[in-house]
TINUDO-738379 format. One record per residue (C-alpha): x, y, z. Coordinates in pm, whole numbers. Example, Ala and Ser with C-alpha at 12.3 -4.5 7.8 and 13.67 -1.06 7.14 Angstrom:
# residues 2
<ropa><u>1230</u><v>-450</v><w>780</w></ropa>
<ropa><u>1367</u><v>-106</v><w>714</w></ropa>
# end
This chain:
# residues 228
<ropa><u>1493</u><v>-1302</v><w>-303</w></ropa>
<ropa><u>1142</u><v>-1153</v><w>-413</w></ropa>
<ropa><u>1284</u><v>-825</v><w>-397</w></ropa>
<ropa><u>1612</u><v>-879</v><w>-579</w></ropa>
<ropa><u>1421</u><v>-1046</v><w>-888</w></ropa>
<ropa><u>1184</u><v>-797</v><w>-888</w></ropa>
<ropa><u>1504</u><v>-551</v><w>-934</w></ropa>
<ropa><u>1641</u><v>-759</v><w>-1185</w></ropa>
<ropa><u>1346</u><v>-734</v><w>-1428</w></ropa>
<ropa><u>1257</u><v>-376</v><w>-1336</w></ropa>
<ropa><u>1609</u><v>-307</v><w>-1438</w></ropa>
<ropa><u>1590</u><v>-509</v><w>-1782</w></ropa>
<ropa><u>1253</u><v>-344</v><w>-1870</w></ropa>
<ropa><u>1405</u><v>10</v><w>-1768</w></ropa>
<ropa><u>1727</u><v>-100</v><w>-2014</w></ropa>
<ropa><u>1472</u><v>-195</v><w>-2294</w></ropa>
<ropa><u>1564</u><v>-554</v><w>-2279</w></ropa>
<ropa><u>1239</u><v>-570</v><w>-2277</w></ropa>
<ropa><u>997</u><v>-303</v><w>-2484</w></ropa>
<ropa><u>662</u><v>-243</v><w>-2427</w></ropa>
<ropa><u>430</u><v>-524</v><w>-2559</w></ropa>
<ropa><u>662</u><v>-820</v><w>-2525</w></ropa>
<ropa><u>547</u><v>-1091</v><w>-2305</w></ropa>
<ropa><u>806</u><v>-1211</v><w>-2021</w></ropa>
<ropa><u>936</u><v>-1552</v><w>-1998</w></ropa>
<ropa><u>662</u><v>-1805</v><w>-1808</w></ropa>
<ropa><u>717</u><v>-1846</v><w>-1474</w></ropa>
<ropa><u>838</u><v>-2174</v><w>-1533</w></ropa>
<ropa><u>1153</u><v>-2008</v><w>-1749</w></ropa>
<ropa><u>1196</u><v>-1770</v><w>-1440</w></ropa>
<ropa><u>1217</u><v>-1988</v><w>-1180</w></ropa>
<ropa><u>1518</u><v>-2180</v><w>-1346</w></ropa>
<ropa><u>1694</u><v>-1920</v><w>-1502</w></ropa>
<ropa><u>1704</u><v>-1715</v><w>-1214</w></ropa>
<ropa><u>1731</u><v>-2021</v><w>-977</w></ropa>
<ropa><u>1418</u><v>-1920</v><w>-699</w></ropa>
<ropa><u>1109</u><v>-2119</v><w>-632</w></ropa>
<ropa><u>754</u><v>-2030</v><w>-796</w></ropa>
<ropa><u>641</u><v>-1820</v><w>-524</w></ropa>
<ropa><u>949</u><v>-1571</v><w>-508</w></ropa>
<ropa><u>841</u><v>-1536</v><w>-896</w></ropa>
<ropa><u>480</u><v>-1456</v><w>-861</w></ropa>
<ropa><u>557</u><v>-1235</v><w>-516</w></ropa>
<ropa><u>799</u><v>-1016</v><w>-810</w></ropa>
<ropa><u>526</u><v>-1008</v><w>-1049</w></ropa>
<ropa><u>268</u><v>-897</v><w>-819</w></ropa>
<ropa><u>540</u><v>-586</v><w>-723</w></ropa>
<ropa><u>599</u><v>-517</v><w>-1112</w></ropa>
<ropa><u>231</u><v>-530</v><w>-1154</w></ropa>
<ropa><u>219</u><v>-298</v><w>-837</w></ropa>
<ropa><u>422</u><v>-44</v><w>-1010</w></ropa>
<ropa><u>227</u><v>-16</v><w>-1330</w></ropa>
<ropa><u>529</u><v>-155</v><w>-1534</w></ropa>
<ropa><u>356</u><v>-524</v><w>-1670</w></ropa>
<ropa><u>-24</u><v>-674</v><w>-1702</w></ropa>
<ropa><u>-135</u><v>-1035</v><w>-1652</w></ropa>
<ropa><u>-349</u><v>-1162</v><w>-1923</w></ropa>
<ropa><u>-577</u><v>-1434</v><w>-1831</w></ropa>
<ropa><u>-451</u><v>-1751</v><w>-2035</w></ropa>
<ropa><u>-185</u><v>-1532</v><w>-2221</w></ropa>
<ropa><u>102</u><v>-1458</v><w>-2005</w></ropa>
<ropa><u>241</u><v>-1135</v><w>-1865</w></ropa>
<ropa><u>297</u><v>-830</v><w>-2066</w></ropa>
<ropa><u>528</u><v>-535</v><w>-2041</w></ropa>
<ropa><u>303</u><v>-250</v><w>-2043</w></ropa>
<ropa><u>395</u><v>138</v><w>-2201</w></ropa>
<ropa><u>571</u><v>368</v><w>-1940</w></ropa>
<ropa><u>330</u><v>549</v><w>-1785</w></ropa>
<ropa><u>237</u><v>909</v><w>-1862</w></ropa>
<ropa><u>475</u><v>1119</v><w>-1617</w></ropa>
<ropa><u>251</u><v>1347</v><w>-1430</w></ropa>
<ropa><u>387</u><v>1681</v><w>-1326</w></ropa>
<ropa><u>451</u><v>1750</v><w>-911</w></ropa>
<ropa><u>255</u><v>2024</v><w>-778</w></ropa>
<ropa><u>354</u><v>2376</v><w>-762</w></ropa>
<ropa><u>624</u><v>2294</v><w>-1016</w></ropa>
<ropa><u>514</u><v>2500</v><w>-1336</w></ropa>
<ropa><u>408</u><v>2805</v><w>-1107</w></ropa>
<ropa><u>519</u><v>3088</v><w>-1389</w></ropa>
<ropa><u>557</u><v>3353</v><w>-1126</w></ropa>
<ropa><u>590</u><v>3680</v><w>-1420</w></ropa>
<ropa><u>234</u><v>3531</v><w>-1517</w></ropa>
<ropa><u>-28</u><v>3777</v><w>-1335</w></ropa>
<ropa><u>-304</u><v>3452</v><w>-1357</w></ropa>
<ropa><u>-25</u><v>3234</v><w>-1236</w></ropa>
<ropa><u>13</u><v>3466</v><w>-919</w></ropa>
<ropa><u>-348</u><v>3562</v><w>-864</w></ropa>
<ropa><u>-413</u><v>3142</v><w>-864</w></ropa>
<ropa><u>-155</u><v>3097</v><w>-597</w></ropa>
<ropa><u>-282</u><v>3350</v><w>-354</w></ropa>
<ropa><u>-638</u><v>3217</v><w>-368</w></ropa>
<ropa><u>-497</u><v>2892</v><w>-260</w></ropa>
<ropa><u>-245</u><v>3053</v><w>-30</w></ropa>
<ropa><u>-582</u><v>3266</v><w>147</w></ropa>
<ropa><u>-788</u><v>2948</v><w>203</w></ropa>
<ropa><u>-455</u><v>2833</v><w>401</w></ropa>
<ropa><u>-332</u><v>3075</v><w>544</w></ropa>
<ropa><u>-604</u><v>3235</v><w>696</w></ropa>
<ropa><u>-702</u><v>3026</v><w>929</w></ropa>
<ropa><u>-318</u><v>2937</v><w>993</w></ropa>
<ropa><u>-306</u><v>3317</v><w>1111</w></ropa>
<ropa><u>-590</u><v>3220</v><w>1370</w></ropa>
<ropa><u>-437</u><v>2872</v><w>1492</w></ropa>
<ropa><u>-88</u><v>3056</v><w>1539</w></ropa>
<ropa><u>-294</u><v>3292</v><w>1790</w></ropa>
<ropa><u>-406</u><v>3036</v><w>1929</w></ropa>
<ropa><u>-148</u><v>2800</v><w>1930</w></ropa>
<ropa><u>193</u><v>2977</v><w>1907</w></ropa>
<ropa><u>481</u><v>2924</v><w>2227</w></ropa>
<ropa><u>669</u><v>3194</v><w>2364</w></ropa>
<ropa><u>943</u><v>3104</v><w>2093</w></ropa>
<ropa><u>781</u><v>3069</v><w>1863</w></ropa>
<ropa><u>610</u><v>3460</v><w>1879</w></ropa>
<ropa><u>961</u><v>3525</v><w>1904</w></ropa>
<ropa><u>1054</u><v>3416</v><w>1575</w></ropa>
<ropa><u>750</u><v>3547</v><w>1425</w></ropa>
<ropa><u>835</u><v>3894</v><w>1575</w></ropa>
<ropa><u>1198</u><v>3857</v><w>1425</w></ropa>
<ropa><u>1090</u><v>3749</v><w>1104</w></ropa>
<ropa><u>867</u><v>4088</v><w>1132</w></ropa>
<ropa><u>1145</u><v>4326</v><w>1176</w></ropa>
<ropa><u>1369</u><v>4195</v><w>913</w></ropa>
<ropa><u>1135</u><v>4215</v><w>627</w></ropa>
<ropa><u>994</u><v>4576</v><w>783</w></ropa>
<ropa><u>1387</u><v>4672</v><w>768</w></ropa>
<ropa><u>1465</u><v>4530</v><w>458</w></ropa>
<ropa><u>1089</u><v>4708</v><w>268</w></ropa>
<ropa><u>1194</u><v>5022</v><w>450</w></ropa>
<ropa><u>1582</u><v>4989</v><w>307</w></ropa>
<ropa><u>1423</u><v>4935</v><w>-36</w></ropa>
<ropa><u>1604</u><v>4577</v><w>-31</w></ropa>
<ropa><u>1508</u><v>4288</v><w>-198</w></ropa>
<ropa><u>1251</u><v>4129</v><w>79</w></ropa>
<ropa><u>1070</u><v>3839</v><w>-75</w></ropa>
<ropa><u>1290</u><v>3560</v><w>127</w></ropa>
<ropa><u>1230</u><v>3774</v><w>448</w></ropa>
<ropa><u>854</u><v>3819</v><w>330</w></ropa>
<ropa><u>809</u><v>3433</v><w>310</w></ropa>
<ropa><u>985</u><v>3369</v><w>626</w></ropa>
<ropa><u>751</u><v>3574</v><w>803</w></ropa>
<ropa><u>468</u><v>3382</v><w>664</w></ropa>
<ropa><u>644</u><v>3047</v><w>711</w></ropa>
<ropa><u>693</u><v>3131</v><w>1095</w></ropa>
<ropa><u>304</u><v>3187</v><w>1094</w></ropa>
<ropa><u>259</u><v>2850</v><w>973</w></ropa>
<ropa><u>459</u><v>2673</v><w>1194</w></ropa>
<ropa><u>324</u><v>2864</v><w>1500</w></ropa>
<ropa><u>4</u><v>2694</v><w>1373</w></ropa>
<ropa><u>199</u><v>2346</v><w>1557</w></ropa>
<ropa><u>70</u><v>2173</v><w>1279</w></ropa>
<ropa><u>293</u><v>2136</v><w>1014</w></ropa>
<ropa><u>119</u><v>2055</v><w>743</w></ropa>
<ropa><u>87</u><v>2424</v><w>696</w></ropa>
<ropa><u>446</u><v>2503</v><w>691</w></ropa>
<ropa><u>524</u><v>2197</v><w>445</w></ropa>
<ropa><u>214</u><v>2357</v><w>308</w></ropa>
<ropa><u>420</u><v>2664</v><w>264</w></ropa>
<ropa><u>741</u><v>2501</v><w>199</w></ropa>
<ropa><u>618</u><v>2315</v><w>-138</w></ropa>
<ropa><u>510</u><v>2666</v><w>-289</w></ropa>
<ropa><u>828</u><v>2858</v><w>-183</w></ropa>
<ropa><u>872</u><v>3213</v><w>-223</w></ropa>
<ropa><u>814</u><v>3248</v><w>-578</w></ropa>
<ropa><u>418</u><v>3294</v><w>-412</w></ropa>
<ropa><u>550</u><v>3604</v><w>-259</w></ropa>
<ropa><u>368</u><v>3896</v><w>-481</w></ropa>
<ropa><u>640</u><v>4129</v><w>-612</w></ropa>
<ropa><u>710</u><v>4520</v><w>-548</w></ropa>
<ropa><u>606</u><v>4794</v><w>-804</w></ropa>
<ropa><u>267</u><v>4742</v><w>-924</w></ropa>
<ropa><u>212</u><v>5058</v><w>-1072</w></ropa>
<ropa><u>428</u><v>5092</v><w>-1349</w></ropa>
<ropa><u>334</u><v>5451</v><w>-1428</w></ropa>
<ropa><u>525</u><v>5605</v><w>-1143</w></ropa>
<ropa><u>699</u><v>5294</v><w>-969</w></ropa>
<ropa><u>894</u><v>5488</v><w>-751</w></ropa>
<ropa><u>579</u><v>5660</v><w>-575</w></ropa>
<ropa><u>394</u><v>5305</v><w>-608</w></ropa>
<ropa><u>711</u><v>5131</v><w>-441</w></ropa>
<ropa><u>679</u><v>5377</v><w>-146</w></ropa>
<ropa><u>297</u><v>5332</v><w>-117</w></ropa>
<ropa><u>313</u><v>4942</v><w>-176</w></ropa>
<ropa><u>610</u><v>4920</v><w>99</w></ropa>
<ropa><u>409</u><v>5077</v><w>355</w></ropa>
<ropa><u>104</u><v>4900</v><w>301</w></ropa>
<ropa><u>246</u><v>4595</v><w>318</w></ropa>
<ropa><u>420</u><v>4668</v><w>663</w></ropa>
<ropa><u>106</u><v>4808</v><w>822</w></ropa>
<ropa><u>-27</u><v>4497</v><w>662</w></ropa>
<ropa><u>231</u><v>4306</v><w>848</w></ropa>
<ropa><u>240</u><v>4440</v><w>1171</w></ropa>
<ropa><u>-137</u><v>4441</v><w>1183</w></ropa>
<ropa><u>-128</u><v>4014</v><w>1158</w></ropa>
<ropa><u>125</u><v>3976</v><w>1425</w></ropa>
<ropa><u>-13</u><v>4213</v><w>1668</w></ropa>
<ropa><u>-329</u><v>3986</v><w>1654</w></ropa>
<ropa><u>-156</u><v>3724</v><w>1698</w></ropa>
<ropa><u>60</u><v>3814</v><w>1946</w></ropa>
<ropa><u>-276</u><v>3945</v><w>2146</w></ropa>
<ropa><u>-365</u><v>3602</v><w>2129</w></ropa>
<ropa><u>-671</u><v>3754</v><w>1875</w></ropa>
<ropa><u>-764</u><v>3478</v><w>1653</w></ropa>
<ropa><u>-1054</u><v>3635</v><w>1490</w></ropa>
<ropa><u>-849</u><v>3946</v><w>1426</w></ropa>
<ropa><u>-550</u><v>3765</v><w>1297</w></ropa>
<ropa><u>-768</u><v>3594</v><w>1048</w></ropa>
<ropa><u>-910</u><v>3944</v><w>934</w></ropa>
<ropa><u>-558</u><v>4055</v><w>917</w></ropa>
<ropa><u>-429</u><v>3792</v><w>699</w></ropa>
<ropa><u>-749</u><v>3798</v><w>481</w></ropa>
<ropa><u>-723</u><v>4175</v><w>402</w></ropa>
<ropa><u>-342</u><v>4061</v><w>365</w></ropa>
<ropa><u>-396</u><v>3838</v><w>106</w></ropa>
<ropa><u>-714</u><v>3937</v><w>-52</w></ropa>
<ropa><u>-558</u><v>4281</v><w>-94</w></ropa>
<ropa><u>-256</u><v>4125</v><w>-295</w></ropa>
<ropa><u>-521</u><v>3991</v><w>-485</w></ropa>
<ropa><u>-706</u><v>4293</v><w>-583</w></ropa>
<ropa><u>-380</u><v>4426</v><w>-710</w></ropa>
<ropa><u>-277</u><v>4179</v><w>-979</w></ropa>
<ropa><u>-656</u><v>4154</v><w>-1072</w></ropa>
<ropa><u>-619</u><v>4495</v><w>-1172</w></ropa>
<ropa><u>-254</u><v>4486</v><w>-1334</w></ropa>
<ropa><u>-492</u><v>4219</v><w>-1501</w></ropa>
<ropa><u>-767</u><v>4385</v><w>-1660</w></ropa>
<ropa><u>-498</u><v>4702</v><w>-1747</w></ropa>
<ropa><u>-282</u><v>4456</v><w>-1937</w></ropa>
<ropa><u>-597</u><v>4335</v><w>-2183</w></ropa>
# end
């Protein structure tokens, strides 16, 4: 009963039966138009009041109050052709992901270094074949945070998605050179993480990822200060 008034009135003040400011009939008027006792009124109030959508005023009554200011989910104005917007990502993605390099050392299961070793060779094949890697990239880094076997880092990693994978072609004064250079960097890079991990090197895979991440850093810092 409590629940199906409260969905009654949330639904009116949704419909703008009632606007923002109006007062809501007493509780008396509630209870026999909508034919429930007192207390499966109040219990509804209390849940509108629970959702921000009406006030109590001492004396007064109960108020519809203005919808609340809709506040933006995380990750979801990431602007990924913005250099800032990129550079602010991997700062947050090195303060997780570094020590999610050293729990997956620690942590990982025979299956799970299995899938971090497949994820390895498919973006190494795809950088080497000149292919568009970035879903590969972030798999890779997505089986390092599960092999953490705490998966807050891989919903971690999930809520960013691979638009926090730093792009190809940095050097736009001779890309294809750059391309070659960045492509082998990134799977030395690469390899260098997962052969600490799969050593079992926690310390090491933590450098790794660091110099990983840090490095992708450097890079857009500079594109950066070249683009002011």
């Amino acid at each position: 009963m409590v629940a199906t008034l409260s969905d009654d009135l949330r639904a009116l003040i949704q419909s703008g039966s009632y606007n923002p400011g109006d007062k809501l009939p007493s509780e008396a008027q509630l209870t026999r138009e909508h034919a429930v006792s007192r207390t499966v009124v109040r219990e509804a109030i209390a849940a509108l009041r629970a959702d921000g959508l009406v006030e109590a005023r001492q004396g007064s009554g109960v108020y519809i109050l203005p919808p609340s200011e809709q506040v933006a989910a995380p990750f979801t104005n990431i602007d990924s052709a913005r250099l800032s917007s990129m550079i602010e990502l991997l700062e947050l993605r090195t303060a997780v992901e570094v020590e999610a390099a050293g729990l997956a050392a620690q942590r990982r299961s025979p299956s799970q270094e299995e899938n971090i070793l497949d994820a390895l060779r498919s973006v190494t094949l795809l950088n080497n074949a000149s292919e568009p890697s970035t879903e590969a990239d972030f798999a890779l880094h997505l089986a390092i945070a599960e092999a953490t076997n705490n998966p807050r880092f891989g919903e971690f990693l999930q809520m960013i998605g691979p638009n926090s994978i730093p792009r190809r072609g940095l050097d736009a004064a001779d890309p294809n050179a750059a391309s070659k250079r960045y492509i082998e960097m990134i799977n030395s890079e690469h390899d260098s993480i997962v052969t600490a991990i799969t050593n079992g090197d926690d310390e090491g895979a933590r450098a790794a990822m660091r110099q990983h991440l840090k490095g992708s850093q450097q890079r857009y810092r500079a594109l950066l200060r070249d683009a002011l």
